[in-house]
N, CA, C and O of each residue as an XYZ file, in Angstrom:
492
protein
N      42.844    -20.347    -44.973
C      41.585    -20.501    -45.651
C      40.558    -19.575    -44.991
O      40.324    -19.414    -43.793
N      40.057    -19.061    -45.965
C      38.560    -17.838    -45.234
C      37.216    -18.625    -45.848
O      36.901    -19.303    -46.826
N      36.810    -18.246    -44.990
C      34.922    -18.471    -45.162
C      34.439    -17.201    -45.926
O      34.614    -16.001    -45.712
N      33.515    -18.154    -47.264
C      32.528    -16.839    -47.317
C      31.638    -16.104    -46.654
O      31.394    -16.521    -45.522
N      31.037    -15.079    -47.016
C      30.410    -14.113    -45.954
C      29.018    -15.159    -45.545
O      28.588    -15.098    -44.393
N      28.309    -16.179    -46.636
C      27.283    -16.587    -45.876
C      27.616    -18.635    -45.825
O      26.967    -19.677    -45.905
N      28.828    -18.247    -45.669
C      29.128    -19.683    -45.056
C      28.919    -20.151    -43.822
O      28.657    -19.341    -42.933
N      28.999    -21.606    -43.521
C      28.128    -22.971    -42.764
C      28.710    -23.596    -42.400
O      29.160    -24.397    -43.219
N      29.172    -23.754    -40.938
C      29.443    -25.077    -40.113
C      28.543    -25.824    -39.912
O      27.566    -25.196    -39.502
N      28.266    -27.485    -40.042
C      27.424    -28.060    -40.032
C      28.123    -29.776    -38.550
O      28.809    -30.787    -38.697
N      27.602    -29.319    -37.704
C      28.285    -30.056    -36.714
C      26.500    -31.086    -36.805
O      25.420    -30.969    -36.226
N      27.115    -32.112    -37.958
C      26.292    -33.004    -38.580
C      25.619    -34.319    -37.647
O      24.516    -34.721    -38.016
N      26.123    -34.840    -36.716
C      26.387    -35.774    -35.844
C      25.185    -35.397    -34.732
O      24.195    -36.095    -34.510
N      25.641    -33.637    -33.843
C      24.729    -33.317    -32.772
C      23.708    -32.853    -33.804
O      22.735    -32.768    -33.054
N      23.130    -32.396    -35.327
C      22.458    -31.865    -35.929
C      22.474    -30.067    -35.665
O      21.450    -29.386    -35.725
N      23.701    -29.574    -35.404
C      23.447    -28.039    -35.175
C      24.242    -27.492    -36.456
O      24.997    -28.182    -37.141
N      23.906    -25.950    -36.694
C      24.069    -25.383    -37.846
C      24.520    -24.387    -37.720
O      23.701    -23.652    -38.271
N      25.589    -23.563    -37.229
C      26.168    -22.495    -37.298
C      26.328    -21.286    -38.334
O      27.139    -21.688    -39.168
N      26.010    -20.268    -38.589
C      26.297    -19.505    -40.034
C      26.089    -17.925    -38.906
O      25.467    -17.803    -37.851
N      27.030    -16.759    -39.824
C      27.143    -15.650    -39.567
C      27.902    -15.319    -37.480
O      28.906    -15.834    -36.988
N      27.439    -14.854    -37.164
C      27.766    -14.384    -35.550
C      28.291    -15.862    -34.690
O      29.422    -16.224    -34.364
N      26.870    -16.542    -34.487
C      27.082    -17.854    -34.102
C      28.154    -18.811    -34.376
O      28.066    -19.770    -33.609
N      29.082    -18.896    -35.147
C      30.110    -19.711    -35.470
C      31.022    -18.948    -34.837
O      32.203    -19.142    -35.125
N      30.739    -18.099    -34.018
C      31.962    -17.502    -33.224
C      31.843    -17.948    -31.808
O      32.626    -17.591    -30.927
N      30.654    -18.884    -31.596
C      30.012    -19.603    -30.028
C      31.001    -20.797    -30.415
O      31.550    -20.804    -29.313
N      31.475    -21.525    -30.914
C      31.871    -23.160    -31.312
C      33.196    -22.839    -30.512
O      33.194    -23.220    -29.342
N      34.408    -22.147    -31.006
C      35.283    -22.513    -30.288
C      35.280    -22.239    -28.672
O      35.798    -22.956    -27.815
N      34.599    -21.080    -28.489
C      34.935    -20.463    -27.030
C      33.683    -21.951    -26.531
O      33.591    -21.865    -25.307
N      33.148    -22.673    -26.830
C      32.314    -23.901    -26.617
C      33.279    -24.780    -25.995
O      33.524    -24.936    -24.798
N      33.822    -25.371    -27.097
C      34.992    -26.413    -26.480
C      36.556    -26.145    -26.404
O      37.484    -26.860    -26.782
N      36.563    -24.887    -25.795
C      37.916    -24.421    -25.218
C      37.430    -24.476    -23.917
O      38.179    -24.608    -22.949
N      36.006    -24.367    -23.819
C      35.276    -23.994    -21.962
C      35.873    -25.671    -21.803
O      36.684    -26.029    -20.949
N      35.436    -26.290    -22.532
C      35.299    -27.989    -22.201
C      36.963    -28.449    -21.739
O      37.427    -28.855    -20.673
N      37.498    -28.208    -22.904
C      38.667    -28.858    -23.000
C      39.571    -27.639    -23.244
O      39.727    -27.245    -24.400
N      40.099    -27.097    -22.344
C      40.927    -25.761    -22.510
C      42.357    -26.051    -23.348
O      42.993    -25.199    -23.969
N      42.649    -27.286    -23.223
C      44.162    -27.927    -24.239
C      43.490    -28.315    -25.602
O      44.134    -29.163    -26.220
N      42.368    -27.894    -26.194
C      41.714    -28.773    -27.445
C      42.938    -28.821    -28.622
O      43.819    -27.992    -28.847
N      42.746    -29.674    -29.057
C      43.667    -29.997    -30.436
C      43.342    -30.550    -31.219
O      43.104    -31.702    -30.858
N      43.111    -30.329    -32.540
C      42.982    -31.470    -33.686
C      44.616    -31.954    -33.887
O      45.626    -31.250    -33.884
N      44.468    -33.511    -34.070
C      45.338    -34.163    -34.533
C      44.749    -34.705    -36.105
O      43.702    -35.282    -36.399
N      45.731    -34.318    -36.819
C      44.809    -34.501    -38.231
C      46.018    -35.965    -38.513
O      47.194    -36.164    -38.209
N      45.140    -36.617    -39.118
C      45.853    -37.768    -40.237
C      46.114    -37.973    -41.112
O      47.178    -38.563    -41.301
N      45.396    -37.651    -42.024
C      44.912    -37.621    -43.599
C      44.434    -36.406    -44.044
O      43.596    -35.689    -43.497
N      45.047    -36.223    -45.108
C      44.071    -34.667    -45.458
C      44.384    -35.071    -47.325
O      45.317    -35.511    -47.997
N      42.951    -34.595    -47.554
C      42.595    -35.493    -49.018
C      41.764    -34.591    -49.807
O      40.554    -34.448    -49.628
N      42.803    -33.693    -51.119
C      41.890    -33.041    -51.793
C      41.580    -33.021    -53.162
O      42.328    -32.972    -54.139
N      40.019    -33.078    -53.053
C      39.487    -33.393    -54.576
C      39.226    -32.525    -55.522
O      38.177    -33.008    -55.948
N      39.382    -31.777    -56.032
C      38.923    -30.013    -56.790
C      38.784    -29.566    -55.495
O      39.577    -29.617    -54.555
N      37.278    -28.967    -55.600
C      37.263    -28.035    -54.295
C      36.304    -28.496    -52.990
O      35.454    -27.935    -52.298
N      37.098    -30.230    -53.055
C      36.478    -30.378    -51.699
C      37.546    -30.817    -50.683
O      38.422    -31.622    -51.000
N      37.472    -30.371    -49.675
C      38.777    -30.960    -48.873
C      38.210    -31.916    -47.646
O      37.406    -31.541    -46.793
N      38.772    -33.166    -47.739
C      38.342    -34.457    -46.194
C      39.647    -34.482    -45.708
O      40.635    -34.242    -46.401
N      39.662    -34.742    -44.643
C      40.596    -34.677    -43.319
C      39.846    -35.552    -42.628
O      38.628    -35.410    -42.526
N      40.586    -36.662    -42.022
C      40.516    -37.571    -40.945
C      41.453    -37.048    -39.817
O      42.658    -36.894    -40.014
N      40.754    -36.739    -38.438
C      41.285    -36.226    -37.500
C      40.883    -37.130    -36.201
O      40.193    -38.149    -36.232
N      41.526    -36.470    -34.952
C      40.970    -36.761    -33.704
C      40.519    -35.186    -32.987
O      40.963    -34.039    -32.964
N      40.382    -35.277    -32.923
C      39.704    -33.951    -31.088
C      40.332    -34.469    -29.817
O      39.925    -35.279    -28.984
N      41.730    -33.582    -29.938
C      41.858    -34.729    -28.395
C      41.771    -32.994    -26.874
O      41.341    -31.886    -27.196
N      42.024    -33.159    -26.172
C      42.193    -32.655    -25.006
C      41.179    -33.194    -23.688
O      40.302    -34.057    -23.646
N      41.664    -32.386    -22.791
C      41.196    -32.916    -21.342
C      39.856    -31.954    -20.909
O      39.622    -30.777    -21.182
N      39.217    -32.770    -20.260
C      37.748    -32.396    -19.894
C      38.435    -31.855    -18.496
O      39.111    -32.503    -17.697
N      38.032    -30.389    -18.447
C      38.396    -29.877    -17.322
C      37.218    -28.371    -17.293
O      37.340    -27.322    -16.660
N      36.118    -28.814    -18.242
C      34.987    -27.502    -17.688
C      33.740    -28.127    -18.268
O      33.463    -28.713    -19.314
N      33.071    -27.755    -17.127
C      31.651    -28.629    -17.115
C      30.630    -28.644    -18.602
O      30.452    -27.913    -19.575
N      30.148    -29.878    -18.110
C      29.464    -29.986    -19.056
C      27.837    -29.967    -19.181
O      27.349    -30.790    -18.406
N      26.854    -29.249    -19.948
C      25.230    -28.675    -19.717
C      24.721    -29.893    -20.450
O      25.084    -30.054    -21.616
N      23.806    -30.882    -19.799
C      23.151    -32.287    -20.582
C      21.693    -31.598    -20.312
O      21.583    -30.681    -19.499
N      20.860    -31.980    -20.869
C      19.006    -32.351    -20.127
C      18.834    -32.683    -19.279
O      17.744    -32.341    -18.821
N      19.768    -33.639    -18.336
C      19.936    -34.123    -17.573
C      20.346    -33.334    -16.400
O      19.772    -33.475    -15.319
N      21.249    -32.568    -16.562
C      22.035    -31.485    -15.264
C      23.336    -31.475    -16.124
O      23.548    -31.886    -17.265
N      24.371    -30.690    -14.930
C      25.438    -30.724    -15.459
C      26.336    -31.712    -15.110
O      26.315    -32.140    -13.956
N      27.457    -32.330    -16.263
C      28.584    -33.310    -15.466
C      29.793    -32.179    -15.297
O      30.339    -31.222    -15.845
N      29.792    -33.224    -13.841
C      31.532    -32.171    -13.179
C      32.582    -32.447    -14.113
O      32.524    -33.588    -14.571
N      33.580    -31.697    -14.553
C      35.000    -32.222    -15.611
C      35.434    -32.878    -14.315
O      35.155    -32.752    -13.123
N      36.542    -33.919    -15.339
C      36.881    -35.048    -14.120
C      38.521    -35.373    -14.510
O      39.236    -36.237    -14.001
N      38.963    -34.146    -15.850
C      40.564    -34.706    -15.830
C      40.558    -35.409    -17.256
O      41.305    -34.959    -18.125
N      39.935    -36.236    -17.460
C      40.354    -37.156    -17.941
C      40.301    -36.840    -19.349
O      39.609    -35.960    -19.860
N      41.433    -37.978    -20.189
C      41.931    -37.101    -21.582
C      40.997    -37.606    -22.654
O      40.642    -38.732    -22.306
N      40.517    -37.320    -23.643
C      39.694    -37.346    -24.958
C      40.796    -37.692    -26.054
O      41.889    -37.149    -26.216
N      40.110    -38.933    -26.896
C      40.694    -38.555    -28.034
C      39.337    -39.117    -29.233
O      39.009    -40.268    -29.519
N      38.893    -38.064    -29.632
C      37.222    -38.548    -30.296
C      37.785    -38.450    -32.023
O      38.257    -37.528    -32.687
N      37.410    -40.115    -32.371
C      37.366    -39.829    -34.113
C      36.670    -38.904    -34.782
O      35.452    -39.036    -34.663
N      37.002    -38.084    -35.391
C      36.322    -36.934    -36.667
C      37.072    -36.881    -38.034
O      38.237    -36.940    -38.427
N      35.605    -36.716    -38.653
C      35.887    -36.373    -40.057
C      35.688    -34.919    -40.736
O      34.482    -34.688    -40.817
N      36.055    -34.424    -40.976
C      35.652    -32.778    -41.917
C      35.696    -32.948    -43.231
O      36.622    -33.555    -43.770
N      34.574    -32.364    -43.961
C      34.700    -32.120    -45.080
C      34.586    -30.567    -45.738
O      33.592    -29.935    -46.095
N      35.700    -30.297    -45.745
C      35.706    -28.693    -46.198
C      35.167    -28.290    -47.649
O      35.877    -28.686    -48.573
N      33.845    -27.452    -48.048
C      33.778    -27.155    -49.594
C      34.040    -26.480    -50.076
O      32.959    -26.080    -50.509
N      34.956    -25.687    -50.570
C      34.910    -24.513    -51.219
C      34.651    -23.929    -52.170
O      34.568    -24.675    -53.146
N      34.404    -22.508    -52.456
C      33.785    -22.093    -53.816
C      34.904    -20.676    -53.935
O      35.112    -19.795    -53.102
N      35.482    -20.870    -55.280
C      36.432    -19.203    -55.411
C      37.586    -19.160    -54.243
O      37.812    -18.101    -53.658
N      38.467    -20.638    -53.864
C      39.072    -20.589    -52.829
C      38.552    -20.363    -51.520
O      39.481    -20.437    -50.716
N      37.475    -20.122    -50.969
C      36.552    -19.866    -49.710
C      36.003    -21.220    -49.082
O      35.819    -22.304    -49.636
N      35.851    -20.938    -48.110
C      35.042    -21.966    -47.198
C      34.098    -21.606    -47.388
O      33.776    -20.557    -46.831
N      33.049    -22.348    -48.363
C      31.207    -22.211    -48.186
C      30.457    -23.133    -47.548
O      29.239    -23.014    -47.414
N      31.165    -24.151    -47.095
C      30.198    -25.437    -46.318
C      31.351    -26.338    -45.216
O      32.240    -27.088    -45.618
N      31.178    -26.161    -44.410
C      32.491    -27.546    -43.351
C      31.441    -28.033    -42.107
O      31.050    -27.608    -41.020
N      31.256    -29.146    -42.946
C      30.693    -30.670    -42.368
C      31.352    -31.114    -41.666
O      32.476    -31.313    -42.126
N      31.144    -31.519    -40.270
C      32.301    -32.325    -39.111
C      31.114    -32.975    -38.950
O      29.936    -32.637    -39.064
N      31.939    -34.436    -38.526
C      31.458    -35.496    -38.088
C      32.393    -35.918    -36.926
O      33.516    -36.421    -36.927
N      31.585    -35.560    -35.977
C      32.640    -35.787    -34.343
C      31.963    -37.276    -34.148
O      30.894    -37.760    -34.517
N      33.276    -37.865    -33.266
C      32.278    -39.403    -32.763
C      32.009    -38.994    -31.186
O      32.671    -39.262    -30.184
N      30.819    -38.262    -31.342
C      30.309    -37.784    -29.823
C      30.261    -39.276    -28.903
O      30.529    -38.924    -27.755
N      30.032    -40.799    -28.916
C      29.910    -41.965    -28.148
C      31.058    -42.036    -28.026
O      31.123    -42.877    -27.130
N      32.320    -41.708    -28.321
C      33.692    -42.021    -27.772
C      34.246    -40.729    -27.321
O      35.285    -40.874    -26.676
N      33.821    -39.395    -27.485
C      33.982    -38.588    -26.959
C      33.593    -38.351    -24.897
O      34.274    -38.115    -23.899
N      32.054    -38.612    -25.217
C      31.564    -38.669    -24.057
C      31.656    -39.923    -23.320
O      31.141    -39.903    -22.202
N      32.426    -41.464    -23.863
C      33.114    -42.612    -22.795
C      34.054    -42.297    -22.113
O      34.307    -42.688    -20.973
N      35.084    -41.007    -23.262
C      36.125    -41.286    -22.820
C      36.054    -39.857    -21.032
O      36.604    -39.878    -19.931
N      35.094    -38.898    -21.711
C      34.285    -38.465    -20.375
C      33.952    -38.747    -19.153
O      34.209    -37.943    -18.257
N      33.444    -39.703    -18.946
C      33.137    -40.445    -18.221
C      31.636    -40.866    -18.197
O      31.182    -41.389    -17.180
N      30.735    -40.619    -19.458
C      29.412    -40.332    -19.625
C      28.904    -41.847    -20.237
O      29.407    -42.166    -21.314
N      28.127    -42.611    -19.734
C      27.706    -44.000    -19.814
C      26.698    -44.006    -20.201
O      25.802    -44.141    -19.369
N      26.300    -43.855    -21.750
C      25.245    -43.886    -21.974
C      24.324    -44.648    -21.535
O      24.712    -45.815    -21.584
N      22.820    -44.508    -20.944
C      21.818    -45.357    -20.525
C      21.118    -46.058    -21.440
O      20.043    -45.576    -21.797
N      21.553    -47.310    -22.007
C      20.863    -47.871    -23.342
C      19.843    -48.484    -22.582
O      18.789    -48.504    -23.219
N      19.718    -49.233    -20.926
C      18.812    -49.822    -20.504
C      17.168    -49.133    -20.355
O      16.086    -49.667    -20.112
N      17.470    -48.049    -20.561
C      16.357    -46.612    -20.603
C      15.292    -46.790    -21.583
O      14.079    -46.693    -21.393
N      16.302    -47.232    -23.321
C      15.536    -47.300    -24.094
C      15.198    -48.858    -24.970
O      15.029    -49.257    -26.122
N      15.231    -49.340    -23.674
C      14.935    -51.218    -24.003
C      13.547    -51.223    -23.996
O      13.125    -50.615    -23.012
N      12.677    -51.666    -24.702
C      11.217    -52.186    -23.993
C      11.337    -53.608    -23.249
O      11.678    -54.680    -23.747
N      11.039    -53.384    -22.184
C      11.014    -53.558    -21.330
C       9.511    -55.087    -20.910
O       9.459    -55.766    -19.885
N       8.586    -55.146    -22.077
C       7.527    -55.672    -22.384
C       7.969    -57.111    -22.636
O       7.145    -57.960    -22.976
């Protein structure tokens, strides 16, 4: 499958938008992270010209990771994060692919604990 020339990754979940040059930053992204990355797909479901796939993201956190916070050290440990894609196409092409990563089971299985006590009021 090819992308059209002004086609869109839409990594829907963190809210970022990839199109042209930049969609060439995503993989060398989480190959840094997880140098074994793999989709394990489950389901793959197509309607005219839309294609959904139920997958996982699995591999091992073995390159650091950049938060607001600082960076976390990789620590080994293996990932397997629920995702969904929805591929659109137009004229056989990729013009739109929507992922929905489950970044909260991605970053548990990390070792990253989200601080919900942070955003308690506290009053």
């Amino acid at each position: 499958m090819h992308g059209t020339k002004d086609g869109v990754f839409n990594d829907v979940v963190a809210g970022k938008t990839y199109q042209g040059k930049a969609l060439g930053d995503v993989l060398p992204y989480m190959a840094n992270l997880f140098p074994d990355v793999h989709r394990d797909l489950k389901r793959i479901t197509v309607s005219g010209d839309v294609v959904s796939i139920e997958l996982s993201i699995q591999g091992t956190f073995e390159g650091p990771l950049q938060t607001p916070a600082g960076t976390v050290k990789p620590t080994g440990a293996k990932v397997d994060v629920p995702t969904a894609d929805f591929w659109y196409l137009h004229n056989g092409k990729v013009e739109k692919f929507n992922c929905y990563v489950g970044y909260t089971k991605m970053y548990s299985d990390m070792g990253v604990n989200l601080d919900w006590a942070s955003a308690v009021d506290k009053h």
